[in-house]
C-alpha positions in Angstrom: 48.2 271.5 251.2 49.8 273.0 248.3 47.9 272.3 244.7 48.8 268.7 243.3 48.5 269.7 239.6 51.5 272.3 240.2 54.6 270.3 239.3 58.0 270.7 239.5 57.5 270.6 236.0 55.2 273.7 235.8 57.3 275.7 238.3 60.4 275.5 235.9 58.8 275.5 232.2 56.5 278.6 233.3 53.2 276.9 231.8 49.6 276.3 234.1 49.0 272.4 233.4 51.5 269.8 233.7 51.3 268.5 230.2 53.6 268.5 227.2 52.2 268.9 224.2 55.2 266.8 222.1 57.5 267.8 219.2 55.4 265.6 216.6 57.5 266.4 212.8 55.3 267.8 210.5 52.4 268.4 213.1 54.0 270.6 216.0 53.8 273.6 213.9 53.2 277.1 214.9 49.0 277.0 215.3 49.0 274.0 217.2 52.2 275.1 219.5 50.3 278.3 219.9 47.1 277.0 221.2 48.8 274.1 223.6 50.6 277.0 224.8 47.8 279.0 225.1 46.1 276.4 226.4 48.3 275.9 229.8 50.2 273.4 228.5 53.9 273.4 227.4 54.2 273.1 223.2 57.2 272.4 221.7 57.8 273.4 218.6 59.2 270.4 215.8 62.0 272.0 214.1 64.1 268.4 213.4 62.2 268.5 209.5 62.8 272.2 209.5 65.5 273.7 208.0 67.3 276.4 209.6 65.6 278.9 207.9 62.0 277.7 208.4 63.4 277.1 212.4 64.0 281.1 212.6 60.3 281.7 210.8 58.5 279.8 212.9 59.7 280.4 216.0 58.5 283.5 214.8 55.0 282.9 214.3 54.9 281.1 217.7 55.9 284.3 219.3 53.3 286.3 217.6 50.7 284.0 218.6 51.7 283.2 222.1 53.2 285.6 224.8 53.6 282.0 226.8 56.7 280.0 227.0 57.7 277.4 224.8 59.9 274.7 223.4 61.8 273.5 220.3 62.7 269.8 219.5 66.1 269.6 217.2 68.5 266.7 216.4 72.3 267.7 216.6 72.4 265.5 213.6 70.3 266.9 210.8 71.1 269.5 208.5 72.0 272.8 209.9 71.9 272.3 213.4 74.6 274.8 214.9 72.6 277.4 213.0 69.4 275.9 214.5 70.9 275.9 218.1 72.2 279.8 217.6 68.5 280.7 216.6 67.3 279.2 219.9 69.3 281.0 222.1 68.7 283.8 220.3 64.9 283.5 221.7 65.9 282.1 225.0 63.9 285.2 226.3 60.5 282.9 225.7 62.3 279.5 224.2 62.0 278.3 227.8 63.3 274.2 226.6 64.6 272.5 224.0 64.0 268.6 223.5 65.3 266.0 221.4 66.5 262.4 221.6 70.2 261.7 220.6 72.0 265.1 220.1 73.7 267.5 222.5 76.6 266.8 224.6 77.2 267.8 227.6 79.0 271.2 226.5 76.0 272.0 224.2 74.0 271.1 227.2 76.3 273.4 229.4 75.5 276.3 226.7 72.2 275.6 226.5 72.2 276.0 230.7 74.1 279.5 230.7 71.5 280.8 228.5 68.8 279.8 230.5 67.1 277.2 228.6 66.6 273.8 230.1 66.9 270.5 228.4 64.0 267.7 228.3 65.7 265.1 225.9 62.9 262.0 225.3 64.1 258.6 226.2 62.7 255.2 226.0 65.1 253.1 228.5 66.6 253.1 231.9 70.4 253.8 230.5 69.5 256.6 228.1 68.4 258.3 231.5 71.0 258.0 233.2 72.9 258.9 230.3 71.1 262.0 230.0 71.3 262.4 233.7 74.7 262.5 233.5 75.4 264.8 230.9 73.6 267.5 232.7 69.5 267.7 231.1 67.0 269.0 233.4 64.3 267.0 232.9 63.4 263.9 231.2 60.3 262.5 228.7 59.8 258.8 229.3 58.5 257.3 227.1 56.9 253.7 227.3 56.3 251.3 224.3 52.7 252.3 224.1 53.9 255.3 222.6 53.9 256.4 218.9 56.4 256.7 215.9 59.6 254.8 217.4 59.2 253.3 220.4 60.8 250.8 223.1 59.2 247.4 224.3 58.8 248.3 228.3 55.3 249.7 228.9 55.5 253.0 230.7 53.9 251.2 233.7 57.1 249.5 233.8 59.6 251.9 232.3 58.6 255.0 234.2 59.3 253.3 238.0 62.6 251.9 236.8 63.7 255.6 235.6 61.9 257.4 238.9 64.8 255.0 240.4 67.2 255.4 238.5 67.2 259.2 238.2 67.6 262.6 240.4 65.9 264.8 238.6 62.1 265.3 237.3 60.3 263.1 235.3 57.9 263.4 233.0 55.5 260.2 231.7 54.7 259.3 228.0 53.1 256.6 226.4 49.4 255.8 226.9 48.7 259.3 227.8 45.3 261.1 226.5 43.6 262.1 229.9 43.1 263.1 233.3 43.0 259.7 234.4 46.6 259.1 233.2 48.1 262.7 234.2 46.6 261.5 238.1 48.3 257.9 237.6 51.5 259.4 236.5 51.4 261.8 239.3 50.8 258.7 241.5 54.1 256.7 240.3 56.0 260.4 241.2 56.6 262.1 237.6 56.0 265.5 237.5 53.6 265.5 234.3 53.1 264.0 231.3 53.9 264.3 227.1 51.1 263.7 224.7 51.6 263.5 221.2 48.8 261.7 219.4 46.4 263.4 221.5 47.5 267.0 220.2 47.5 265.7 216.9 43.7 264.9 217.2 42.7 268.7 217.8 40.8 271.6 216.0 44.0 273.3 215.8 46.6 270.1 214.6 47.6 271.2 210.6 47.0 267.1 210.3 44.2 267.2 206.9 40.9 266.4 207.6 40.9 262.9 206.3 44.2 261.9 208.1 42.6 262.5 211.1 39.4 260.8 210.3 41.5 257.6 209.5 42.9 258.1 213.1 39.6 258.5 214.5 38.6 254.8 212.2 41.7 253.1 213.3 40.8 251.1 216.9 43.4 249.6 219.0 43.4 246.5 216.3 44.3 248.6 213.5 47.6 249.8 215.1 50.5 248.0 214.1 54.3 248.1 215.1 56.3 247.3 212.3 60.5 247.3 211.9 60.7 247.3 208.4 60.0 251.0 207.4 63.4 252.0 208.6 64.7 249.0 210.9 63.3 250.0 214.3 60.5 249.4 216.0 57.8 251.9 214.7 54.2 251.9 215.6 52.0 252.9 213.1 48.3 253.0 211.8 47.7 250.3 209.6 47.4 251.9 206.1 48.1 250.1 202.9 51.5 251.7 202.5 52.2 250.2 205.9 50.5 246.6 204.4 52.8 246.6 201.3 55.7 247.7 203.4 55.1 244.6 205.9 55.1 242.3 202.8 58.4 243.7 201.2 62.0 242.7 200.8 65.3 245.0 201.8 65.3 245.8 198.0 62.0 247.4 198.7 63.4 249.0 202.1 65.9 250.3 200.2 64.2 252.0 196.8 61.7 253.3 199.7 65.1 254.9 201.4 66.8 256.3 197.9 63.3 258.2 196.8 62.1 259.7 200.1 66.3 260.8 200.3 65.5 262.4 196.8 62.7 264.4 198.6 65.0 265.6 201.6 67.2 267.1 199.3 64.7 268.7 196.9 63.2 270.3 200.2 66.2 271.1 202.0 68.5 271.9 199.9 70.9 269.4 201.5 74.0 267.6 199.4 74.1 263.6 199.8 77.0 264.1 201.6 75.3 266.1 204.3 72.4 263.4 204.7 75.2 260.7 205.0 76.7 262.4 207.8 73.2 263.1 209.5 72.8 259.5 209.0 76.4 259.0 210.9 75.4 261.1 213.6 72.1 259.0 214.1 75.4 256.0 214.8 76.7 257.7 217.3 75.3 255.2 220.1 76.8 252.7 218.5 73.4 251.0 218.4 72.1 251.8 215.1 74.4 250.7 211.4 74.6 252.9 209.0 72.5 251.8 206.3 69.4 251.6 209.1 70.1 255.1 209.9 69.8 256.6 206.7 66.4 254.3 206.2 65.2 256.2 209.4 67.0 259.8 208.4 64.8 259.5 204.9 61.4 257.8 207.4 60.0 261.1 207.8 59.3 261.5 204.2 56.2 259.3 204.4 54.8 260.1 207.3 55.2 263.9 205.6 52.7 261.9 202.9 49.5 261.1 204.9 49.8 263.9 207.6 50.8 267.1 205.6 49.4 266.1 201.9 46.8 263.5 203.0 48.2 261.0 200.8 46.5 258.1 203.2 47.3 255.6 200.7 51.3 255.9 200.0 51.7 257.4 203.4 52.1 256.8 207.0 50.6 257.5 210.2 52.7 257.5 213.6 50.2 256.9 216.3 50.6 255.8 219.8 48.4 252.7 221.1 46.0 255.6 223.0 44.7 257.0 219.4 43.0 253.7 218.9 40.5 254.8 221.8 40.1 258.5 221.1 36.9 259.1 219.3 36.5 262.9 219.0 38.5 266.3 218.0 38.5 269.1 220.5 40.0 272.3 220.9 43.4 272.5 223.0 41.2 274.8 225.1 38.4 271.8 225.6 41.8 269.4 226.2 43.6 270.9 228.6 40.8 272.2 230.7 39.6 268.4 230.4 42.3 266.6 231.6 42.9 269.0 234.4 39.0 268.7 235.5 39.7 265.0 235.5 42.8 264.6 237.6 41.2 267.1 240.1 38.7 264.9 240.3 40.9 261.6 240.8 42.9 262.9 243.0 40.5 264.0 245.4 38.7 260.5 245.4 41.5 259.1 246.0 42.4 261.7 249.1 38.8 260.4 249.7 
């Protein structure tokens, strides 16, 4: 018999464990994409709050650190992104995926395909699949409502059997994942591996400041909240008191919140208003999301930037999937990754028995 733990998954992204290390903004940076990498697992890079510029650099640093393969997570929508896409393929020699959640189409899929580089878009429901399926990706992130930032309302016990259905082509499970246990589970349902995000951002090497992640470590499963008034959607969160005074505020609120972190794109970017509005459009292009709720969620980002880049705990805010409120300790990728494989080994053979 032929080893479990290598995946369709591993065989085509060119990493050792079958684990995504996910495309977290402001915490997927070059040290911690490194060591996932490094690690056996698959990094991706999170280059939708870079700007093009910063996009080329980094890739750059990864490179240096890593002579593994790796991915980059992009929006077609934000500022700069045909410049974003051209630096990509320009490292398709080791940029071995890119990921993201509404974006390509199936030509920019087609291009990405010519040069090499497979696409592993995130989803969180049965008919953005098949969507994706249609249009051409390679692989798809499934990701139940367990999981962190925005997020559906089917648990991935439920969600990831309806798109292992619906679907042809691999599958990868997220939401709830943190350990060996779950990477043998998903195995079980038939994915191919699974995406982790809160429990890469709880390592030695996450850039997350010391006291973010110490108010991750505090926050149990009771102080995790899913809230729809930071930018409309459904967004879990750790309960800070930004998130408290946000739960307890009007749309005037929503929108002053909107109109200052907006402020702060701009400063950092560079962008005009009239380039956020049209990011903002392109966030529309489902059809499922107005306007005014997609520039709330374009300008989102801004505070989480707060508590996990500056540490500002108390005007900031923390995306967390429901798993961080029962991790209780830092480790290195290394320790992760050699972890979780250890422990599916170990499932999976009791359960060969």
């Amino acid at each position: 018999m032929g080893d479990p733990l290598h995946t369709a998954m591993v065989e085509r992204l060119g990493c050792r464990a079958p684990i995504i290390q996910t495309a977290m903004g402001w915490v997927a940076e070059p040290a911690l994409v490194v060591a996932s990498s490094n690690a056996g697992a698959f990094g991706f890079l999170g280059a939708a709050v870079m700007t093009p510029a910063e996009t080329a650099t980094k890739i750059a640093q990864v490179r240096e650190g890593t002579d593994r393969p790796f991915g980059v997570n992009f929006h077609m929508f934000q500022p700069g992104a045909a410049e974003i896409v051209e630096t990509i393929i320009a490292n398709k020699d080791q940029v071995r995926a890119v990921s993201f959640g509404r974006g390509p189409d199936a030509k920019m899929i087609a291009r990405f395909r010519d040069a090499g580089i497979l696409c592993v878009p995130t989803v969180g429901a049965v008919k953005h699949a098949q969507k994706m399926a249609q249009l051409g990706v390679d692989m798809i992130v499934v990701q139940g409502g367990e999981g962190g930032g925005h997020t559906g309302s089917v648990p991935t016990t439920v969600l990831l059997p309806q798109v292992l259905d619906a679907v042809d082509i691999p599958v990868i499970a997220a939401g709830g994942m943190a350990d060996g246990r779950g990477l043998a589970a998903a195995l079980a349902y038939g994915a191919v591996g699974i995406a982790m995000g809160t429990r890469f951002l709880l390592t030695k090497e996450s850039p997350a400041p010391d006291n973010a992640k110490a108010a991750y470590l505090r926050a149990g499963t009771d102080g995790i909240v899913l809230t729809t008034k930071i930018d409309g959607m459904p967004q879990r969160m750790v309960r800070t008191p930004l998130v408290d005074r946000i739960e307890s505020s009007g749309r005037f609120g929503m929108w002053l919140r909107a109109l200052e972190a907006g402020a702060e794109i701009k400063r950092q970017t560079g962008a005009t208003w009239l380039e956020m509005i049209r990011a903002a459009r392109g966030m529309t292009a489902h059809g499922e999301m107005p306007l005014a709720q997609a520039m709330l969620s374009a300008a989102a980002p801004m505070l989480i930037q707060k508590a996990i880049v500056h540490g500002d705990i108390e005007h900031g805010a923390m995306a967390t999937g429901v798993v961080g409120g029962r991790i209780n300790e830092i480790p290195s990728c290394q320790e992760l990754v050699d972890r979780i494989m250890a422990e599916a080994r170990a499932r999976l053979a009791a359960l060969a028995g």
